[in-house]
NUMAR-883901 format. One record per residue (C-alpha): residue in one letter; x negated, y, z negated; residue number from 1. Coordinates in nm, 4 decimals. Layout:
N
ATOM|a|X|Y|Z|NUM
...
END
This chain:
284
ATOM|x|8.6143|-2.4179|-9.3940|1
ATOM|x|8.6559|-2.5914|-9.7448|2
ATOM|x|8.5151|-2.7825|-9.9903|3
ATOM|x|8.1813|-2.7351|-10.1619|4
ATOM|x|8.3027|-2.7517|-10.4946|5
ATOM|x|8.1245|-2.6585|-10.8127|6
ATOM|x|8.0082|-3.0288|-10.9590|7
ATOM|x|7.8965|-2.8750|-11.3196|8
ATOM|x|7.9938|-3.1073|-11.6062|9
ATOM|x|8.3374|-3.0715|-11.8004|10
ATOM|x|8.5028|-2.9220|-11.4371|11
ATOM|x|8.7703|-3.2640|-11.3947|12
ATOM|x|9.0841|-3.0947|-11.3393|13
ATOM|x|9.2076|-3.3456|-11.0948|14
ATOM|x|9.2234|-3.0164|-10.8542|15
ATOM|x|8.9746|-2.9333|-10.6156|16
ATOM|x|8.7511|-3.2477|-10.6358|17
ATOM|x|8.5113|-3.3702|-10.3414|18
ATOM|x|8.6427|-3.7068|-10.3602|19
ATOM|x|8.9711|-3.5973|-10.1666|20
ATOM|x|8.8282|-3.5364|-9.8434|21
ATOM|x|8.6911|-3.8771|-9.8351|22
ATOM|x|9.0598|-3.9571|-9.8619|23
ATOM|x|9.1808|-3.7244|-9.6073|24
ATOM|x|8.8843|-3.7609|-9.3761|25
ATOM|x|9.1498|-3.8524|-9.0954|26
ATOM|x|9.3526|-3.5191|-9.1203|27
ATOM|x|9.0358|-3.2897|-9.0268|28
ATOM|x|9.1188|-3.3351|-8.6377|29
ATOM|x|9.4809|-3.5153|-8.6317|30
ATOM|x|9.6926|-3.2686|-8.4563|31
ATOM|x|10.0377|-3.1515|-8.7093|32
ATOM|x|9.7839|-3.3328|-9.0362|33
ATOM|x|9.8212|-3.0990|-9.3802|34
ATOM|x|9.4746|-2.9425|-9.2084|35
ATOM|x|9.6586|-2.7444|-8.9986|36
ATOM|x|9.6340|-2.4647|-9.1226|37
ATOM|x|9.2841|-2.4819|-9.1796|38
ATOM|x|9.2427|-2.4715|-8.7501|39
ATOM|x|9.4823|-2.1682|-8.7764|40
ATOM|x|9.2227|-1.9818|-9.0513|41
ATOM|x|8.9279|-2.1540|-8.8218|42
ATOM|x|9.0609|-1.9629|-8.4961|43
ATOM|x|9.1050|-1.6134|-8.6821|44
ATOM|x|8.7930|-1.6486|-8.8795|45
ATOM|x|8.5748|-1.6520|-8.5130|46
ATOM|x|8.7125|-1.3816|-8.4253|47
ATOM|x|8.5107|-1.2010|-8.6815|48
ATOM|x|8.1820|-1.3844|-8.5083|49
ATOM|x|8.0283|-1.1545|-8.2204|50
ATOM|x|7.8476|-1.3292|-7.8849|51
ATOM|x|7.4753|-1.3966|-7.9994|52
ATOM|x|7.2406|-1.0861|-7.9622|53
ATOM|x|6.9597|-1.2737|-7.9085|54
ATOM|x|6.8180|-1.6215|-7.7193|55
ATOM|x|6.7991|-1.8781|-8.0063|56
ATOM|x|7.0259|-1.7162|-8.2434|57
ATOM|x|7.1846|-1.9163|-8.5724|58
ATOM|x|7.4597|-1.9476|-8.7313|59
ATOM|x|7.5168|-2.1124|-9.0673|60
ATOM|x|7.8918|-2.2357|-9.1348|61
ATOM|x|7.8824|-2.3190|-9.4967|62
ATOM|x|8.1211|-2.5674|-9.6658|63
ATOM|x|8.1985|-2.6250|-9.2423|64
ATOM|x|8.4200|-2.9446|-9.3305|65
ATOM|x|8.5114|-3.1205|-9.0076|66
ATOM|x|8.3518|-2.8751|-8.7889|67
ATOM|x|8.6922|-2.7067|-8.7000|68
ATOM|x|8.4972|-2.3816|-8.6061|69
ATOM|x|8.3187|-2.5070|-8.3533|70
ATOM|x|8.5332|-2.5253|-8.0698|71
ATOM|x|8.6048|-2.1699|-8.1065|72
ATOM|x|8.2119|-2.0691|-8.0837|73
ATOM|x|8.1673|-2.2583|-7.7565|74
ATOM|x|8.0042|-2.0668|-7.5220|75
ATOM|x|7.8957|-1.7883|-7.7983|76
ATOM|x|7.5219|-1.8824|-7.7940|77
ATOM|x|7.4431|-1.9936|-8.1328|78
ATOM|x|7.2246|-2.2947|-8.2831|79
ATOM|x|7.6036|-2.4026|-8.5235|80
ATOM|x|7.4331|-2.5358|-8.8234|81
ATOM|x|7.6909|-2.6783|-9.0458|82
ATOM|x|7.6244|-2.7425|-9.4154|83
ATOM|x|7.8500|-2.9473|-9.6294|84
ATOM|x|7.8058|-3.1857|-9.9404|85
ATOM|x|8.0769|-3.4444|-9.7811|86
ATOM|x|7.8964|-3.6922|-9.5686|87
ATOM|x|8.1712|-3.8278|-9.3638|88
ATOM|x|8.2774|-3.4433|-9.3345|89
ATOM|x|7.9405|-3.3825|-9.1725|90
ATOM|x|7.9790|-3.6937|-8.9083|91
ATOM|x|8.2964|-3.5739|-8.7736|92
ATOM|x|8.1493|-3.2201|-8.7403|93
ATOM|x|7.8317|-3.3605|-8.5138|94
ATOM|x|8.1084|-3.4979|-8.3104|95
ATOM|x|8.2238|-3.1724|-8.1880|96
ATOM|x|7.8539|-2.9867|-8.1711|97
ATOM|x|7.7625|-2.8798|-8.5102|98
ATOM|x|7.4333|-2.9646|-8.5845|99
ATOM|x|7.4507|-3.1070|-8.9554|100
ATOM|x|7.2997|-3.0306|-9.2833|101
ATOM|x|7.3923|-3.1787|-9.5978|102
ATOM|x|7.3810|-2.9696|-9.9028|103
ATOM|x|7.5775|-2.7168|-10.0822|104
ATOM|x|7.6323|-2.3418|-10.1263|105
ATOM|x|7.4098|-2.2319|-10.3740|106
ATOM|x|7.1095|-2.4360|-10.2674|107
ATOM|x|7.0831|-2.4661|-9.8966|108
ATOM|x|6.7866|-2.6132|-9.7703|109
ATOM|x|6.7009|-2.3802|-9.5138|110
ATOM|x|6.4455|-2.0961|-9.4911|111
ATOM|x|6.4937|-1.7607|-9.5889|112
ATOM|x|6.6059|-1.4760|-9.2886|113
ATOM|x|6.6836|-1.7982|-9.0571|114
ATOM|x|7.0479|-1.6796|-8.9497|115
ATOM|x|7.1780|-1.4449|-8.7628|116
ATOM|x|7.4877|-1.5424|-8.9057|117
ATOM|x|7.6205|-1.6950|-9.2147|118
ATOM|x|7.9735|-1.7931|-9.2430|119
ATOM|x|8.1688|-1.8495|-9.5545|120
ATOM|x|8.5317|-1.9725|-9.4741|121
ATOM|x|8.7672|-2.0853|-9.6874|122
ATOM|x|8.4695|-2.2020|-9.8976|123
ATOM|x|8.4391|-1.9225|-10.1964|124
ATOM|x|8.8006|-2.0334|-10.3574|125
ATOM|x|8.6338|-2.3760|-10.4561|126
ATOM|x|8.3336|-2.2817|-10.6004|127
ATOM|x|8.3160|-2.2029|-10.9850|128
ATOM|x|8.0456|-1.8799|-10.8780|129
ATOM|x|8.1259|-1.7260|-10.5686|130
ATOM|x|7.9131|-1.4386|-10.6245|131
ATOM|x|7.6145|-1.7041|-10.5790|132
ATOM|x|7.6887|-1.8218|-10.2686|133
ATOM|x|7.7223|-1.4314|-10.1885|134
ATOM|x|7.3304|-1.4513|-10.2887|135
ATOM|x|7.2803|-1.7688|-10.1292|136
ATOM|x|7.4115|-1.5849|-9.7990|137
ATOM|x|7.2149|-1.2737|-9.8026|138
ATOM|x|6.8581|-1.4729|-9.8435|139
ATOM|x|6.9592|-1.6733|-9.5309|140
ATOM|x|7.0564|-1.3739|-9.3023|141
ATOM|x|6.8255|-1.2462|-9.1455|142
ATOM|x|6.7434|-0.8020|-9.2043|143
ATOM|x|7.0814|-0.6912|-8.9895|144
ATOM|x|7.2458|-1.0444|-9.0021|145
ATOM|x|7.6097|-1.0725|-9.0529|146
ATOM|x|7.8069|-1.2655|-9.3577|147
ATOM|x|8.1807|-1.3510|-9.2619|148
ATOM|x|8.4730|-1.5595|-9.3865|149
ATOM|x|8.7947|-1.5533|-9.5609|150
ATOM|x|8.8814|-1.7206|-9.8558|151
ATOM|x|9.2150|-1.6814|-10.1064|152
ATOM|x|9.2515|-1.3416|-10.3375|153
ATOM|x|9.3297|-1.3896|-10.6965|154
ATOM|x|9.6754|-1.2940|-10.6890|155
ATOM|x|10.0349|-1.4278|-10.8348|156
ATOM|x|10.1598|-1.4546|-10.4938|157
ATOM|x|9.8705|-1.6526|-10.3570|158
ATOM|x|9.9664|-1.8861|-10.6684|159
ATOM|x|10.3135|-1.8457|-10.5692|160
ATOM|x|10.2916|-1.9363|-10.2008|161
ATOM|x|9.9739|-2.1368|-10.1576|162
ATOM|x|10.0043|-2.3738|-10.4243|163
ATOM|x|10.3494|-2.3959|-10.5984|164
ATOM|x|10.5461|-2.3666|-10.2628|165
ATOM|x|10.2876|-2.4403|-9.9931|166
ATOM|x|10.2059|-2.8164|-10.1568|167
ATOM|x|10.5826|-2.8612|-10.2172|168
ATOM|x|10.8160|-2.6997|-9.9167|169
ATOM|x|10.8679|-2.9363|-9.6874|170
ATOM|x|10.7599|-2.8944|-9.2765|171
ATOM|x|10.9114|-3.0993|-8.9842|172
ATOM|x|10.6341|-3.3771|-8.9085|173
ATOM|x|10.4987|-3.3293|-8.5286|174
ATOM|x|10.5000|-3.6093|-8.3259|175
ATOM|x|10.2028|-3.6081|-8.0349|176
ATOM|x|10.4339|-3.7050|-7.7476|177
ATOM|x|10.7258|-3.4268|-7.8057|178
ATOM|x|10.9609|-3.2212|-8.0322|179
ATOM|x|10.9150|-3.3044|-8.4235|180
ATOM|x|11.0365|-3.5775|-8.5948|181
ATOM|x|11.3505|-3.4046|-8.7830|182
ATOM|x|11.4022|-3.7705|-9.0213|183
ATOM|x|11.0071|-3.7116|-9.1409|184
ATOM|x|10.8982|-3.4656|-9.3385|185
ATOM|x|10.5547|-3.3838|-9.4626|186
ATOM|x|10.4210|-3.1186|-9.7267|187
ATOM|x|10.2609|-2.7721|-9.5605|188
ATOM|x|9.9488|-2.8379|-9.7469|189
ATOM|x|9.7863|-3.0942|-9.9063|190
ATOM|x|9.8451|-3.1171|-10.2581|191
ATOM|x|9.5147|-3.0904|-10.5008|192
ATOM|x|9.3435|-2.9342|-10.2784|193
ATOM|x|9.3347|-2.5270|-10.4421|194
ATOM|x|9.2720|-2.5027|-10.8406|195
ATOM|x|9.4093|-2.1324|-10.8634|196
ATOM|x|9.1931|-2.0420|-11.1459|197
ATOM|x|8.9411|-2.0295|-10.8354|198
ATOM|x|9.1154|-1.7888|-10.6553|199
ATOM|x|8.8681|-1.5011|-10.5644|200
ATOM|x|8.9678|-1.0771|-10.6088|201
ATOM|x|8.7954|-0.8712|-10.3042|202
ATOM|x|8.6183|-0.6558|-10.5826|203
ATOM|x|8.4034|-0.9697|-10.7146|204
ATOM|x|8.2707|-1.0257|-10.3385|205
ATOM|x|8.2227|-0.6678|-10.3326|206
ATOM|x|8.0017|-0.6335|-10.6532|207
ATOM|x|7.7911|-0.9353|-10.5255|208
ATOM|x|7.7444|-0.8339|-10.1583|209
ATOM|x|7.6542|-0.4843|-10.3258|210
ATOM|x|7.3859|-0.5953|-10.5386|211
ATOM|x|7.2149|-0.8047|-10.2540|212
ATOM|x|7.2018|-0.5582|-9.9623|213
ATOM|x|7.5548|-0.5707|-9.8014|214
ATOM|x|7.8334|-0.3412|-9.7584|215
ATOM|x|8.1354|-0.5837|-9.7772|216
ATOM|x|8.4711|-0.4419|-9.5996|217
ATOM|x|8.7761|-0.6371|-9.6186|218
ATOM|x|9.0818|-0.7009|-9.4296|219
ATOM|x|9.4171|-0.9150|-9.4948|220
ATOM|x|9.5462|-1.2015|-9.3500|221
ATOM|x|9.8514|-1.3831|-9.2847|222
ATOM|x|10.0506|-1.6067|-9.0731|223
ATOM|x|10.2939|-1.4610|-8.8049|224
ATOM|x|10.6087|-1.5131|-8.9426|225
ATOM|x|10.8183|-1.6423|-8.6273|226
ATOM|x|10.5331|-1.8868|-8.5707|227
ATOM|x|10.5266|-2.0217|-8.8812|228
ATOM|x|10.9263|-2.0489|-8.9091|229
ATOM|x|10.8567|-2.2523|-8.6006|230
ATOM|x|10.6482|-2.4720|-8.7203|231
ATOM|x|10.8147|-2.5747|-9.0570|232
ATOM|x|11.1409|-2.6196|-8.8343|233
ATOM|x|11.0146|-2.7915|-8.5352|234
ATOM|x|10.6639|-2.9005|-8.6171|235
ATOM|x|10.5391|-2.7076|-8.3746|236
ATOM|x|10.1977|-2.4908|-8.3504|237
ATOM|x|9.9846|-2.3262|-8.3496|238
ATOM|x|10.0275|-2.0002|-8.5553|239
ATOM|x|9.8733|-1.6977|-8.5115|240
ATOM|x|9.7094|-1.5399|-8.7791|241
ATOM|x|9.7200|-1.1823|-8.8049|242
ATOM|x|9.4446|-0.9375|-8.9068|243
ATOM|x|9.5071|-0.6448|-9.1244|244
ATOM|x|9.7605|-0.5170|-9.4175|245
ATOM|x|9.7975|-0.6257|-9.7481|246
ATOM|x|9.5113|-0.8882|-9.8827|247
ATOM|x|9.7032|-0.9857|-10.1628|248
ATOM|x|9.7583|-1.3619|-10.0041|249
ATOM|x|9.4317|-1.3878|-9.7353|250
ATOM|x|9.1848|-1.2108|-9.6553|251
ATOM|x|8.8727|-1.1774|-9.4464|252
ATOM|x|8.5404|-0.9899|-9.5160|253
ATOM|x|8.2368|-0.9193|-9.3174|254
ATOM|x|7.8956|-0.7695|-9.3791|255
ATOM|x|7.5725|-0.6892|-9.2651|256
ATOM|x|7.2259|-0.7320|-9.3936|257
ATOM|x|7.0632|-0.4808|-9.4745|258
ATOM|x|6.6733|-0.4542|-9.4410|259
ATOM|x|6.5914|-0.4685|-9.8263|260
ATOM|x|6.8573|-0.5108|-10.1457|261
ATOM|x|6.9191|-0.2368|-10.3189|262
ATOM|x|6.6506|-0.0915|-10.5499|263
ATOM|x|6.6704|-0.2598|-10.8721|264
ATOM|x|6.8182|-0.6118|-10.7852|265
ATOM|x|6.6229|-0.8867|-10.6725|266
ATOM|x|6.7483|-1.1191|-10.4473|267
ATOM|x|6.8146|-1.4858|-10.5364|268
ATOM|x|6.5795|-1.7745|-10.3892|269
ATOM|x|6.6910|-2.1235|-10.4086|270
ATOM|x|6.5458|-2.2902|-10.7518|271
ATOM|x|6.2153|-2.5078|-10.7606|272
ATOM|x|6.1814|-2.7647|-10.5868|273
ATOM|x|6.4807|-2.6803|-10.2827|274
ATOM|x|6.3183|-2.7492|-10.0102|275
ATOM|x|6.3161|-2.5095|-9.7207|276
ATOM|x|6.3206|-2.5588|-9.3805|277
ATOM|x|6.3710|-2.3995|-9.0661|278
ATOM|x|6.7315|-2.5000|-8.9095|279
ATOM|x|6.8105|-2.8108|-8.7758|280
ATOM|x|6.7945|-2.8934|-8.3929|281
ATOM|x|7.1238|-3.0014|-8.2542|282
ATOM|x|7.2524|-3.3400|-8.2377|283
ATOM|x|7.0612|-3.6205|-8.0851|284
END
């Protein structure tokens, strides 16, 4: 999902701050809410996420938000450890499964080769070092474990239509108990939440999966067009993502862990004093 932001000093750009999904806490689950979309890119992304191979198996949903993944790993087989720095975030993802972990991307306090599965979605366009959280991903998987997610490419046209047009054009606003409500209008996205500059180019993820044992293939993404007419028009959802084509908007990656990083690199451990701990057990 979104938001674990980098927090270094002198990054106030009144974009991209933690603070606004303490304000929009409400719009994580709220069907036709500017999150929308975010359920869309949830639904695709677990598509990417095989059955579990193994009894016990983990999976580690970084920046995991509300939890908006989960409903689409029900039945999978996985321990869903979700990690997130947003506390209320974290309570409304225990509500639908997730077992909960507070922390952040670079620094997760879990032990080393604990997942089966890490997942990274629409998390790397909000932190300052997304080849870290690459790193921070390959010391969690376990030797053959699989990284996943999706995130924004550097691009003028994800400028263009995810941030100049998508927190401006107008969409009908849904109304639970029929057809939208034509007199109310809301924005597709919520405004403030992408900083551009963030925006991520394939080849960067590449470099970094590289240099800690992965192979990272890539695939674009993007919304079916007559669904998404429909939805600005009427208000009405969902729409599908589609897999495949240009990634100069969205796009997903996966990779797989290899046994060892490749000769010459050395992989990245969390910094003194992170504590480490085997996952969490689900929610009591």
């Amino acid at each position: 999902m979104v938001h674990t932001v980098d927090s270094a000093p002198g990054r106030h750009r009144g974009r991209n701050e933690l603070s606004q999904y303490e304000r929009l806490r409400d719009e994580w689950w709220r069907p036709g809410s500017v999150f929308t979309p975010l359920r869309w890119l949830a639904e695709a992304r677990a598509r990417l996420v095989p059955p579990a191979g193994r009894p016990g198996a983990v999976l580690v949903d970084l920046g995991c938000g509300g939890g908006l993944l989960a409903p689409w790993l029900a039945g999978r087989g996985y321990r869903h450890v979700g990690v997130d720095p947003v506390s209320i975030s974290l309570a409304l993802a225990r509500e639908h499964g997730v077992t909960p972990l507070r922390g952040d991307a670079y620094r997760v306090p879990l032990a080393s080769g604990c997942a089966d599965v890490v997942v990274a979605g629409e998390l790397l366009e909000h932190v300052a070092d997304p080849a870290r959280v690459i790193a921070e991903a390959a010391r969690l998987l376990r030797p053959g474990g699989l990284l996943v997610g999706d995130t924004i490419n550097a691009t003028a046209l994800a400028r263009l239509l995810l941030v100049t047009l998508g927190e401006r054009v107008p969409a009908v606003a849904p109304r639970p108990d029929g057809p939208g409500d034509r007199s109310r209008f809301r924005p597709v996205m919520a405004a403030g939440i992408h900083d551009p500059d963030l925006f991520v180019p394939p080849a960067l993820l590449r470099t970094a999966a590289r240099a800690h044992g992965m192979d990272l293939q890539v695939r674009g993404l993007r919304p079916g067009l007559p669904g998404l007419l429909r939805f600005l028009t009427t208000g009405r959802g969902p729409v599908p993502m589609l897999a495949g084509g240009s990634p100069a908007l969205l796009y997903q990656f996966r990779a797989t862990r290899r046994a060892a990083p490749a000769r010459g690199t050395r992989r990245a451990d969390p910094p003194r004093g992170t504590r480490r701990a085997d996952p969490p057990r689900g929610p009591s």
